[in-house]
Phi, psi and omega in degrees: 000153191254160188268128151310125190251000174211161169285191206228116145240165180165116186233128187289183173269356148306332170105011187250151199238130185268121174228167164286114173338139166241160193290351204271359167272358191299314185284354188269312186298320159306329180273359184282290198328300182307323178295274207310325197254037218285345203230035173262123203287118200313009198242344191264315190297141162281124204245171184294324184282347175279324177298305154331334174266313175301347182275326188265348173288305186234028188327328186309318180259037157248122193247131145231152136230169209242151176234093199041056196082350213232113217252123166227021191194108178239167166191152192223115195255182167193183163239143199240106155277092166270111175286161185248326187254032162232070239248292209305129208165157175252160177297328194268000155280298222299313201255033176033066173074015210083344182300324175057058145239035138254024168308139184239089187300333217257330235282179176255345185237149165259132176253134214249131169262329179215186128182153191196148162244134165325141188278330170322358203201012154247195205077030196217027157049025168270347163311296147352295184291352186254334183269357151282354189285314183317293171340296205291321222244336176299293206288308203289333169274002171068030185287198210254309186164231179235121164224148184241196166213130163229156203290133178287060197282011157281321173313320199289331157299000147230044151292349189250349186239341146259159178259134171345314222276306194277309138002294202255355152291335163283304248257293184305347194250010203068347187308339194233117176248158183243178185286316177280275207295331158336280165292080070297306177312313189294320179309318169121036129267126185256163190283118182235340175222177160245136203211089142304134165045068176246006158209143181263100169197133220269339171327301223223358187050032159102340204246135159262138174248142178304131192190141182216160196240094216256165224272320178323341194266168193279145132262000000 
């Protein structure tokens, strides 16, 4: 595997800056996590002491961005021999509790664990930016690319009236758009499973979808 050879910046023209996590963001990264994830279950959230750890196993794959100082856009990796056609997992193996110690230096894939923006700053294509920083970070270590799960976050307002399985068979076909996964596709992932109980969150019934970015495409 190949080395990061420099840290990562990149300041928009607004003046928000996409940079590599510093330890001096963790507690401002716990309270972002609780906004974006407000209806995700507290043994699932990443916390400041968890972001901390993560700086010393992998920094290199930790992204914020800032707004004068004011971290309103984040994400969080590790690397992964993630088999793709053995897919079913949960978040809280995968990323061990939050701790991101089954990170594989050696693995082939950046595996994307989280990401969010402050609801004050979306719709301003900074997400784009942070799974293109992920991109950047891929490629100089030679991975395959990127693969997540991302929250089926529309389903939980229709579960009661659809079954997951016909959701994400719309959803892949266009017939359907979801909040997450839609804008991921659009960035350019693609959907390869439905992945039950890959979180505890009412948002999403529970369910996550698999979904990969191979290193060749632009983000």
């Amino acid at each position: 595997m190949n080395t990061v050879i420099k840290n990562y910046t990149y300041t928009t023209n607004s003046g928000l800056v996409v940079q590599n996590t510093l330890p001096e963001h963790a507690e401002q990264l716990e309270a972002l996590q609780r906004m974006v994830f407000e209806t995700l279950a507290e043994d699932e959230l990443i916390l400041k002491n968890h972001y901390l750890k993560h700086l010393e196993i992998f920094p290199e794959g930790q992204f914020v961005i800032t707004d004068k100082g004011k971290v309103i856009g984040m994400t969080t990796t590790m690397c992964s021999s993630f088999d793709l056609d053995n897919h079913h997992h949960t978040f809280k193996e995968t990323f061990a509790g939050g701790w991101m110690t089954n990170h594989e230096p050696n693995g082939e894939w950046l595996y994307g664990l989280d990401i969010g923006v402050h609801p004050d700053y979306r719709g301003l294509g900074l997400a784009r930016l942070l799974y293109r920083a992920r991109h950047t970070v891929a490629r100089q270590l030679g991975l395959k690319g990127q693969i997540t799960v991302g929250m089926m976050s529309g389903y939980g307002k229709v579960m009661h009236q659809i079954d997951a399985e016909t959701y994400f068979a719309e959803l892949i076909t266009g017939k359907r758009t979801d909040p997450t996964i839609t804008p991921q596709m659009k960035i350019g992932f693609e959907p390869l499973a439905l992945i039950p109980e890959y979180l505890n969150d009412p948002v999403c019934g529970n369910y996550g979808v698999l979904i990969k970015l191979d290193i060749d495409k632009e983000v």
